[in-house]
C-alpha positions as CSV (number, residue, x, y, z in Angstrom):
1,X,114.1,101.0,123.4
2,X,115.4,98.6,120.4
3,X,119.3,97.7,119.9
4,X,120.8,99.0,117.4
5,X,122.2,95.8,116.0
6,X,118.3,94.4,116.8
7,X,117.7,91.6,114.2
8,X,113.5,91.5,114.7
9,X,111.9,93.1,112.2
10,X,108.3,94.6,112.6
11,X,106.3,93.0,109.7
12,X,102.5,93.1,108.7
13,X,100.5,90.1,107.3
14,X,97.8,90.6,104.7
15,X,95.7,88.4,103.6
16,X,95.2,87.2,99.9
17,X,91.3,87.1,99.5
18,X,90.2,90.1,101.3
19,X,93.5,92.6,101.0
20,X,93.2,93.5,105.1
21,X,96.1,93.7,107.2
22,X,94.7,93.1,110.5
23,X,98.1,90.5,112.2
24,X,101.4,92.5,112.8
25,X,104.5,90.3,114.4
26,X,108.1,90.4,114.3
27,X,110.4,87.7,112.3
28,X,114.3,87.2,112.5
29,X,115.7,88.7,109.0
30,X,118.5,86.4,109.2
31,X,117.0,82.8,110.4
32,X,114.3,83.3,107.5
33,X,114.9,85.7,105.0
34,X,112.1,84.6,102.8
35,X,108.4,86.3,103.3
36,X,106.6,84.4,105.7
37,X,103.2,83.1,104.5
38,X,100.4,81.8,107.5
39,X,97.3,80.7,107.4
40,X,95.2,82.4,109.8
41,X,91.8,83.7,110.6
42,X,90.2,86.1,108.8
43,X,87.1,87.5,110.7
44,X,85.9,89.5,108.1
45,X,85.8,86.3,105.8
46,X,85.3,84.0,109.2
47,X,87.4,81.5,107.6
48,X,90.9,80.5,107.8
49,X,93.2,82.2,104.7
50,X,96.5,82.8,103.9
51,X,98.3,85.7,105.2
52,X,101.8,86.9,103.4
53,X,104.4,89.5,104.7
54,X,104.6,92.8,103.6
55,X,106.4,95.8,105.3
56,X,104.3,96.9,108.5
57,X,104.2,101.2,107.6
58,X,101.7,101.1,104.2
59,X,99.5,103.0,106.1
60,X,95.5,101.6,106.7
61,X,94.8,98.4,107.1
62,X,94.3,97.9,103.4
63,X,97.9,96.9,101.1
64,X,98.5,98.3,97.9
65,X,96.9,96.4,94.6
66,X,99.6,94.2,92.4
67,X,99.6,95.1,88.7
């Protein structure tokens, strides 16, 4: 069971071509604040793209469309 005062956050990574979110780890909110962005590979593309942050409970493995 996770500590209270537990710094790790659960996050998801999508990636920017295909809109999947198919890597979940966990990041240190306070060493880095800022959203993470890795590039990783994407087997539905079979090609390395980048992945950003976003929270890990949206649901599918799909993340919402930007206006």
């Amino acid at each position: 069971m996770a500590k209270k005062s537990d710094k790790r956050k659960i996050i998801g990574l999508v990636s920017e071509e295909s809109g999947e979110r198919i890597y979940y780890t966990t990041k240190n909110t306070i060493n880095t604040p800022d959203k993470l962005n890795l590039r990783k590979y994407s087997p539905k593309l079979r090609r390395h793209v980048v992945f950003t942050e976003t929270k890990k409970s949206l649901g599918r493995n799909e993340a919402p469309k930007r206006k």
